[in-house]
TIKOL-266402 format. One record per residue (C-alpha): residue number from 1; residue in one letter; x, y, z. Coordinates in pm, 1 decimal. Layout:
<recs>
+-----+------+----------+----------+----------+
| pos | code |       px |       py |       pz |
+-----+------+----------+----------+----------+
| NUM |    A |        X |        Y |        Z |
...
+-----+------+----------+----------+----------+
</recs>
This chain:
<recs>
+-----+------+----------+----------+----------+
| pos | code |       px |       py |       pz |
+-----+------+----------+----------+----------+
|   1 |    X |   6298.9 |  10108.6 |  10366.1 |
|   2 |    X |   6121.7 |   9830.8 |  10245.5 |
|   3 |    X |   5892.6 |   9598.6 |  10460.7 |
|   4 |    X |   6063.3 |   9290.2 |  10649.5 |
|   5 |    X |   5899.3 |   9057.0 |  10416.8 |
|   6 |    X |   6046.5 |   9218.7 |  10087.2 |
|   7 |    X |   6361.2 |   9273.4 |  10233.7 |
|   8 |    X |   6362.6 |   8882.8 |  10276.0 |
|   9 |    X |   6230.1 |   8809.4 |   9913.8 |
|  10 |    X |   6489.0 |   9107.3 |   9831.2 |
|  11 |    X |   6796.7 |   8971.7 |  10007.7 |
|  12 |    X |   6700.2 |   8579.3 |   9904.0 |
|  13 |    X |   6612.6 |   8671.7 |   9513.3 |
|  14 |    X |   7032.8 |   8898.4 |   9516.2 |
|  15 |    X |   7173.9 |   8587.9 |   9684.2 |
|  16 |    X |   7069.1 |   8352.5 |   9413.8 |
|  17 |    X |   7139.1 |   8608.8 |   9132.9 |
|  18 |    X |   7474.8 |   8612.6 |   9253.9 |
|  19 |    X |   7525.7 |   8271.0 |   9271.9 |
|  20 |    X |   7391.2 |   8213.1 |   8905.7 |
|  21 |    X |   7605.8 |   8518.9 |   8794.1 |
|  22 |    X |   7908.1 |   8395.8 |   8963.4 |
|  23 |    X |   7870.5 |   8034.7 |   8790.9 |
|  24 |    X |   7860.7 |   8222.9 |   8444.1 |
|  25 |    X |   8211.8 |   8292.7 |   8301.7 |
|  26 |    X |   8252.2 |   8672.7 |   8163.4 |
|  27 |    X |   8515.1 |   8792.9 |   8005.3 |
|  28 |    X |   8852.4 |   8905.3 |   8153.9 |
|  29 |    X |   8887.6 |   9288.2 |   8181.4 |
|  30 |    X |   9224.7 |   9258.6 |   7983.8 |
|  31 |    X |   9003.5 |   9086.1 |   7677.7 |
|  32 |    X |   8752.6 |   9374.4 |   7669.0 |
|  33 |    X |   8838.8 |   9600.9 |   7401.0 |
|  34 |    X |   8872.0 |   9989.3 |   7505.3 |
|  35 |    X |   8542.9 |  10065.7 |   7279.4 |
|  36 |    X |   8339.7 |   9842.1 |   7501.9 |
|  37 |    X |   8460.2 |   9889.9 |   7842.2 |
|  38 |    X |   8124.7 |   9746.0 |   7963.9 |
|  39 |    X |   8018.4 |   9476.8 |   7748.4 |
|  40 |    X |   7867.3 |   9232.7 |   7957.1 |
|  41 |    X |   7779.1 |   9407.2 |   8235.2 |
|  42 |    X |   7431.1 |   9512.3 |   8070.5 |
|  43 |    X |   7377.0 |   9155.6 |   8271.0 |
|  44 |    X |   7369.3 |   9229.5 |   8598.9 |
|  45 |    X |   7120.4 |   9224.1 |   8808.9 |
|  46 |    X |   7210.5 |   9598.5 |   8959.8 |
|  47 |    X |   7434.4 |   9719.7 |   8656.3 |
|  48 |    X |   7614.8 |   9946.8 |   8885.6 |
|  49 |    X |   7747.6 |   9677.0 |   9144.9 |
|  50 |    X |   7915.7 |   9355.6 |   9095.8 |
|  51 |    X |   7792.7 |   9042.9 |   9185.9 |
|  52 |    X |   8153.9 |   8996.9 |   9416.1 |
|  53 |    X |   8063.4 |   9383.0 |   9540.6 |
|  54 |    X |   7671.3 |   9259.8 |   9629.4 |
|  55 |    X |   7758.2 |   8962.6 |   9847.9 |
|  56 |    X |   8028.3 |   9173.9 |  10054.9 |
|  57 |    X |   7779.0 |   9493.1 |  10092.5 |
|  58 |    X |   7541.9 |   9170.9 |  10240.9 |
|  59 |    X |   7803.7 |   9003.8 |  10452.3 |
|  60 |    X |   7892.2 |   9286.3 |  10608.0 |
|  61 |    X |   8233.9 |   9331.4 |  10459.9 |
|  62 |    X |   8464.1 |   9599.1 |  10451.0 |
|  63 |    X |   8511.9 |   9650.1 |  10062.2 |
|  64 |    X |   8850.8 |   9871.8 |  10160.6 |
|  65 |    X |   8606.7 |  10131.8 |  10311.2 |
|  66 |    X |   8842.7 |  10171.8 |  10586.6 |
|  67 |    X |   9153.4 |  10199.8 |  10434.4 |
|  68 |    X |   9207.1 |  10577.5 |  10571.7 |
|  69 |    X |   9252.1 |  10397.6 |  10889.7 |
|  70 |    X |   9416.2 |  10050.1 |  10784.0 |
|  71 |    X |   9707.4 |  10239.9 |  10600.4 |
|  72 |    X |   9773.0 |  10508.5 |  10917.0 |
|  73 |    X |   9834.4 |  10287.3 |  11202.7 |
|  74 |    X |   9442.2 |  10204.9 |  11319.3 |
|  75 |    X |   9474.6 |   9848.5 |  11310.4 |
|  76 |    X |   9089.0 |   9666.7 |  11204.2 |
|  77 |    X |   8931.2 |   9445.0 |  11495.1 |
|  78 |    X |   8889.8 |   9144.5 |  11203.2 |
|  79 |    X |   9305.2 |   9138.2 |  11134.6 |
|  80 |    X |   9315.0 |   9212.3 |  11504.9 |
|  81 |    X |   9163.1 |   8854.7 |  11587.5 |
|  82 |    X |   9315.4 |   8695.4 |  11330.0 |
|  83 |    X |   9646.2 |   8849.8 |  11460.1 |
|  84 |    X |   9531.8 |   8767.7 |  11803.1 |
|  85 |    X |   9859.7 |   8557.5 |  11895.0 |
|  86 |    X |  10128.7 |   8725.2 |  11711.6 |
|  87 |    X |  10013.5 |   9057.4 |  11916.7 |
|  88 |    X |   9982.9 |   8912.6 |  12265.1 |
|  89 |    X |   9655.7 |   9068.8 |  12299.2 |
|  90 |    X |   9527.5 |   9087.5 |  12665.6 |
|  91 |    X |   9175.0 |   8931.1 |  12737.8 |
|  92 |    X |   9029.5 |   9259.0 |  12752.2 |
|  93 |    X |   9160.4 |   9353.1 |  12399.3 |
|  94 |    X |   9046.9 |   9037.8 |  12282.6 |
|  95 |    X |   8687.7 |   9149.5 |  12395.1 |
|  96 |    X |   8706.8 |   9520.7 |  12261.3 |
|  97 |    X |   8778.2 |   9360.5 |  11964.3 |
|  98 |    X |   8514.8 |   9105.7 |  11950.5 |
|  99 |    X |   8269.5 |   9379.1 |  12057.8 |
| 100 |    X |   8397.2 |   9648.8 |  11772.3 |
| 101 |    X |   8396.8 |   9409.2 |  11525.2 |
| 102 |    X |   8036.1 |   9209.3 |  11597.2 |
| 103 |    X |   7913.4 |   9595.8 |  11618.2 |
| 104 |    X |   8076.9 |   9704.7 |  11272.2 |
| 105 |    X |   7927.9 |   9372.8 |  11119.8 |
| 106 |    X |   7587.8 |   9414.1 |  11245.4 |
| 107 |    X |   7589.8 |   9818.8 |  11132.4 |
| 108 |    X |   7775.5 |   9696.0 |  10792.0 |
| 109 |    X |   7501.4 |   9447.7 |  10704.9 |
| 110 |    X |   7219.6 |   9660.2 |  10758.1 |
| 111 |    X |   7367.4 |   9917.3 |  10585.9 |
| 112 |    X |   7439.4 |   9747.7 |  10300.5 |
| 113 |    X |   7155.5 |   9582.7 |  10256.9 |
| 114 |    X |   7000.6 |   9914.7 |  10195.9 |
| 115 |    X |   7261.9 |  10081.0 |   9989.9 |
| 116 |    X |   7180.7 |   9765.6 |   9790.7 |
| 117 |    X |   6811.9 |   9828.0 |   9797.1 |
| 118 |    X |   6878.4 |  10180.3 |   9690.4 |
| 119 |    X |   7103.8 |  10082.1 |   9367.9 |
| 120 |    X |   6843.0 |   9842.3 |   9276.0 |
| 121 |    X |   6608.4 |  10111.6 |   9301.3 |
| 122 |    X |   6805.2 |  10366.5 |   9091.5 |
| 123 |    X |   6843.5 |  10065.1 |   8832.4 |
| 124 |    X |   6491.5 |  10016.6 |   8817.8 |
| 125 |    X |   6421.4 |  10403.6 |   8748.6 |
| 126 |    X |   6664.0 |  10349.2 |   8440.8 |
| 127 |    X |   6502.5 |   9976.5 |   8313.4 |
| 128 |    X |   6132.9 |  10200.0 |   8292.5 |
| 129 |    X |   6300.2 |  10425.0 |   8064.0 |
| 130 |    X |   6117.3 |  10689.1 |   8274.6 |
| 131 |    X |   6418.8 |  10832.9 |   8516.2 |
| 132 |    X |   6382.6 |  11201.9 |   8573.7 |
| 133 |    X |   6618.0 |  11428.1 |   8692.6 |
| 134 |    X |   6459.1 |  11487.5 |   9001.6 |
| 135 |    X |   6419.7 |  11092.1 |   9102.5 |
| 136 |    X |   6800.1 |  11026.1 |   8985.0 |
| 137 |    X |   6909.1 |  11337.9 |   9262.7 |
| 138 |    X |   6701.3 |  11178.8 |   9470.2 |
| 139 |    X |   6784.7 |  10809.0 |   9492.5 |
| 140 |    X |   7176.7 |  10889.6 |   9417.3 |
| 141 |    X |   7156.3 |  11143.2 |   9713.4 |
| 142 |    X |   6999.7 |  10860.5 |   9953.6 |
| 143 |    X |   7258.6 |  10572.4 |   9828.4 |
| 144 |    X |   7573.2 |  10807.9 |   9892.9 |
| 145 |    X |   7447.3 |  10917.0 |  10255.1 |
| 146 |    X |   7427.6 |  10534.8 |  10290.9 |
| 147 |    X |   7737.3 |  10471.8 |  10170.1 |
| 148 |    X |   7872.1 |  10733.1 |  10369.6 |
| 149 |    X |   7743.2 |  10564.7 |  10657.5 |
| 150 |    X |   7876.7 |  10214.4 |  10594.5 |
| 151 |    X |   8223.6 |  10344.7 |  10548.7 |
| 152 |    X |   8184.9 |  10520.5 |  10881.8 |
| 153 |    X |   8080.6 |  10243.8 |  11069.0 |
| 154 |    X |   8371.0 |  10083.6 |  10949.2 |
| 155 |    X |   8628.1 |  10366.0 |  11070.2 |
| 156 |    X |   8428.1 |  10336.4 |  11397.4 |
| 157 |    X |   8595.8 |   9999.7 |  11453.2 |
| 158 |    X |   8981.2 |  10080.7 |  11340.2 |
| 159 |    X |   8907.0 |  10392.0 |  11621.8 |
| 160 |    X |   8769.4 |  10129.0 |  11889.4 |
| 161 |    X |   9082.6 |   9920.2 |  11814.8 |
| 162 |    X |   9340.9 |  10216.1 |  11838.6 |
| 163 |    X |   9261.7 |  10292.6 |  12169.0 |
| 164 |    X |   9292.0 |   9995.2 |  12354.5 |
| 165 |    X |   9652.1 |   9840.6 |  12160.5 |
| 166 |    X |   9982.5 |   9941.0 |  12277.8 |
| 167 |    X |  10201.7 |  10151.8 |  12028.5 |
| 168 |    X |  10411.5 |   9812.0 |  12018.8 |
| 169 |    X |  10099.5 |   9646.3 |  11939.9 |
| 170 |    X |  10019.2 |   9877.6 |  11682.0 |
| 171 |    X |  10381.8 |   9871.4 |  11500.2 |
| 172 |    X |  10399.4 |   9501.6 |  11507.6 |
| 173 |    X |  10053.7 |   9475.9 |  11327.4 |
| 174 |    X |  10168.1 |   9693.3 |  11090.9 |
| 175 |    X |  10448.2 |   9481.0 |  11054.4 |
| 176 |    X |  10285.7 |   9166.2 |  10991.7 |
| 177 |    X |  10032.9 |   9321.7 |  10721.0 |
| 178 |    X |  10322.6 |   9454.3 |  10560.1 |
| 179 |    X |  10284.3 |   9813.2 |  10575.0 |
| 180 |    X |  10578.2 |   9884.5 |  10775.8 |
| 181 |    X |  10910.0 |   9987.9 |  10641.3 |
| 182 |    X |  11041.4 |  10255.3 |  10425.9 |
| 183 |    X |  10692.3 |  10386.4 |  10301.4 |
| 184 |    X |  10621.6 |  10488.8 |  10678.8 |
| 185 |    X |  10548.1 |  10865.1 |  10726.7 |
| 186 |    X |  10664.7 |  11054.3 |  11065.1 |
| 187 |    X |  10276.5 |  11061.8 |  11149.7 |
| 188 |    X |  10219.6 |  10683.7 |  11088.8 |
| 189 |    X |  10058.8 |  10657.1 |  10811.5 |
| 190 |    X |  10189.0 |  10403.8 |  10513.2 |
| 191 |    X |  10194.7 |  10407.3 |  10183.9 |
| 192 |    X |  10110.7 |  10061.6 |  10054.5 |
| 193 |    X |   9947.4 |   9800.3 |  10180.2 |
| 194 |    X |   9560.2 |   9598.3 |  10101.1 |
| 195 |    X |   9267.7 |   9602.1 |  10338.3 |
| 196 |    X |   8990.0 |   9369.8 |  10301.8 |
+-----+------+----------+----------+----------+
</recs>
């Protein structure tokens, strides 16, 4: 991991790159022809990630990591709160839910901070034109564990979540993110649906 003070100049140099990328208008996916899938991209700061994909992995958002656990009945503490109402939670849901979801943050931005570290770094062993076969295992190893990770500290939170809700609780969130109805399977789970 990289010092404090890098990981500053690090974090403050990808927040500005995605601002200036994000004011600069690319082309719509639908205009790219089939030949050049990737056209543009060559621009990015980190070729492999988005600017859009950068700022969530630094917010702390979930990127649909947890969708194995959105779409089968483990409701997310985030939709939870925002749900809060509707689902009559108790004041000691309400906390559980506050707690799972500051923890998942917290463990989501450090994490991606470094899985962003580590794509940078697996760009940069490209830009030398000096990558070796050994340093690509390497640094593509060390980003999936992270990723790995991040999307487990995510599941961590639907799992906090499940435990305390009713099974009324449960179906009416369901419900109101629209993954209930004829897509259902006997064990819960759901066929459609978005997770953010």
């Amino acid at each position: 991991m990289l010092p404090k003070e890098s990981r500053t100049w690090l974090t403050a140099f990808l927040a500005l790159t995605v601002l200036l990328v994000g004011c600069e208008t690319a082309p719509a996916p639908a205009a790219r022809s089939p030949a050049q899938p990737y056209a543009g991209l060559e621009q990015r700061p980190i070729k492999a990630l988005a600017p859009e994909r950068v700022a969530d992995l630094l917010a702390g958002r979930g990127a649909s990591y947890a969708l194995a656990a959105e779409l089968n009945s483990y409701p997310g503490p985030r939709h939870v709160l925002d749900l809060a109402a509707e689902l009559a939670l108790t004041s000691e849901q309400r906390r559980t839910a506050e707690g799972a979801y500051g923890t998942m943050e917290a463990e989501a931005r450090q994490l991606g901070q470094k899985l962003v570290e580590q794509e940078a770094a697996l760009d940069r062993a490209f830009v030398g034109g000096a990558a070796t076969a050994d340093e690509v295992a390497r640094l593509a190893d060390e980003s999936a564990a992270t990723e790995g990770q991040l999307r487990a500290a995510h599941l961590r939170a639907h799992l906090a979540l499940k435990a305390v809700l009713t099974p009324e609780q449960v179906a009416r969130y369901d419900r109101l993110r629209g993954y209930a109805g004829d897509t259902a399977s006997p064990g819960g789970g759901h066929g459609t649906g978005g997770h953010r």
